[in-house]
N, C-alpha and C positions, 0 to 999 in steps of 0.2 A: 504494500500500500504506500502510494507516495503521499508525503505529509507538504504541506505547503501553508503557508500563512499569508494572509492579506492584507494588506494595511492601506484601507481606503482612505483618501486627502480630500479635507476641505477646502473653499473656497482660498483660503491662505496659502494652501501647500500647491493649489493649481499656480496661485500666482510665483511661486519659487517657481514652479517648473517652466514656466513663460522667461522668467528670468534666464534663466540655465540655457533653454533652448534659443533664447535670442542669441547669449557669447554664443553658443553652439553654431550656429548659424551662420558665424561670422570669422569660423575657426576655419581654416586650410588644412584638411584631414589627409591622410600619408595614405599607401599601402602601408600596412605592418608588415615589418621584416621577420617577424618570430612567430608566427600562427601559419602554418603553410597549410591547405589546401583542407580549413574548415568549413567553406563555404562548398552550396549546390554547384557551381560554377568553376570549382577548383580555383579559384583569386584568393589571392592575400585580403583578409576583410581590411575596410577600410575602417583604424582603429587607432585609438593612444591611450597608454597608461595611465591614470589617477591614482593619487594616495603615494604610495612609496613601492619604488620598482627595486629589484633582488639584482643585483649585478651580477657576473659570472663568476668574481672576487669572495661571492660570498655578502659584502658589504650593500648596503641601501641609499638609496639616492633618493630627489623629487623627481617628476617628471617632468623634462619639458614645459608642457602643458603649463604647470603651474609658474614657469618664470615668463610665460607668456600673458597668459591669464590667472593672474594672480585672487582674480577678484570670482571663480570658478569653483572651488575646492570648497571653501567655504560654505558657497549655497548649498554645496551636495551635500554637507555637513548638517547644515542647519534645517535640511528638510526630512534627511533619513532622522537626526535626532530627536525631531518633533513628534514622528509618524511609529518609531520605531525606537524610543531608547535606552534599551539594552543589547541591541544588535552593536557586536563587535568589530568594527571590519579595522584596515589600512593599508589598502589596495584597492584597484579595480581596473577596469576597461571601460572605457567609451567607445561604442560603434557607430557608424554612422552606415547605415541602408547596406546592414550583412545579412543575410541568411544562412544561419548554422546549421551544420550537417548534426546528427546525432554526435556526442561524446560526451566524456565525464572530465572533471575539473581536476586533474591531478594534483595541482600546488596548493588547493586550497584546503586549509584547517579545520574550518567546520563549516556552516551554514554560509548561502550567498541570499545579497536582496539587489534584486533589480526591479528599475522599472523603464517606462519608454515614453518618449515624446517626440511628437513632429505628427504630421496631420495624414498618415500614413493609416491602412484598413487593413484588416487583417492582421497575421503576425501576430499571433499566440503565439508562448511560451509552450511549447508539448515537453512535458515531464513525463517519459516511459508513458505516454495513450493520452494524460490529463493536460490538457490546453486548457492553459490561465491565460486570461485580459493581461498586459503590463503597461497598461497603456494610461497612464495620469495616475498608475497604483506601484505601491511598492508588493513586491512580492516576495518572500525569502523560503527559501528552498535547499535540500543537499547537492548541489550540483557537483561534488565529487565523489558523490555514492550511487547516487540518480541521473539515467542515460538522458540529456536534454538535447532540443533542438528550436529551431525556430519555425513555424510555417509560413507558407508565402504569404507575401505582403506587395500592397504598392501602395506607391508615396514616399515622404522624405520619412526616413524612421532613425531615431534614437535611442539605443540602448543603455543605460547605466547599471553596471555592475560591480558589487562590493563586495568584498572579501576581506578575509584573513589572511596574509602569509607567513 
C-alpha cells in the first residue's frame, strides 16, 4: 500500500507559489548533466538543484541557483514550513516540463514533498498505480522505497522537490 500525504494550500500558500513560479519563469533552465535518460524521451530533464548539493569530495555546497536567485530558496522554505512543518528536507530539484520515467530515489533518506506549478493539465504524480494532483498541493511521499513517475502532461509545468540527503 503506498502511503502518501496531502497538504492542501490556502489562498496564502497559492500566493507563494505565484511568487516562486514568477522567478521560475524568469530563470534560464540547463539540460542537467547528472540525470541521464529519466525522461519518456530519453533527454537530460531540464533541471537544477535546490537546498545543498553533495559534491563528488564528499563535501556540500549551494546551488547555483541560489547565488542567482537569492531571493528563491527562501519562499520554498517558507511555504513547505507553513503547509508542512515537520517535514525535514535540505535538498531538492526543480524541473521544469520533465516527464519521468518510473524509478526510485536512491540518495534520499527518508520521505520526499513535492508539489507543481505552471498552468500545465495533467501530470499526476503515479506512485506504483496511485496518481496524486501536485498541482498548487504539497504532497510527501517514499520516493526511495516507492516506484514513481510522472504522467503526460501539457503546458508549462513545474516541479519542486525536497529531500533529505
Amino acid at each position: 500500500m503506498v502511503e502518501v500525504k496531502v497538504f492542501d494550500v490556502d489562498e496564502k500558500g497559492i500566493e507563494i507559489m505565484k511568487q516562486i513560479e514568477k522567478i521560475l519563469d524568469e530563470v534560464h533552465f540547463q539540460m542537467s548533466g547528472n540525470r541521464k535518460h529519466l525522461t519518456y524521451d530519453n533527454a537530460r530533464p531540464m533541471s537544477m538543484p535546490v537546498g545543498m548539493v553533495k559534491q563528488l569530495n564528499g563535501t556540500y555546497k549551494l546551488p547555483v541557483i541560489d547565488e542567482w536567485r537569492p531571493d528563491l530558496y527562501p519562499l520554498i522554505r517558507k511555504l513547505v514550513n507553513t503547509y508542512a512543518p515537520t517535514f525535514d528536507y535540505n535538498a531538492g530539484y526543480i524541473n521544469k516540463n520533465v516527464q519521468m520515467v518510473p524509478h526510485k530515489d536512491k540518495n534520499n533518506v527518508d520521505t520526499s514533498i513535492i508539489f507543481g506549478l505552471g498552468d500545465y493539465e495533467g501530470g499526476e504524480l503515479n506512485i506504483e498505480g496511485t496518481k496524486v494532483n501536485i498541482k498548487h498541493r504539497l504532497v510527501e511521499f517514499d520516493g526511495k522505497r516507492n516506484e514513481h513517475w510522472t504522467e503526460y502532461f501539457t503546458g508549462n509545468r513545474y516541479t519542486i522537490i525536497l529531500y533529505e540527503i
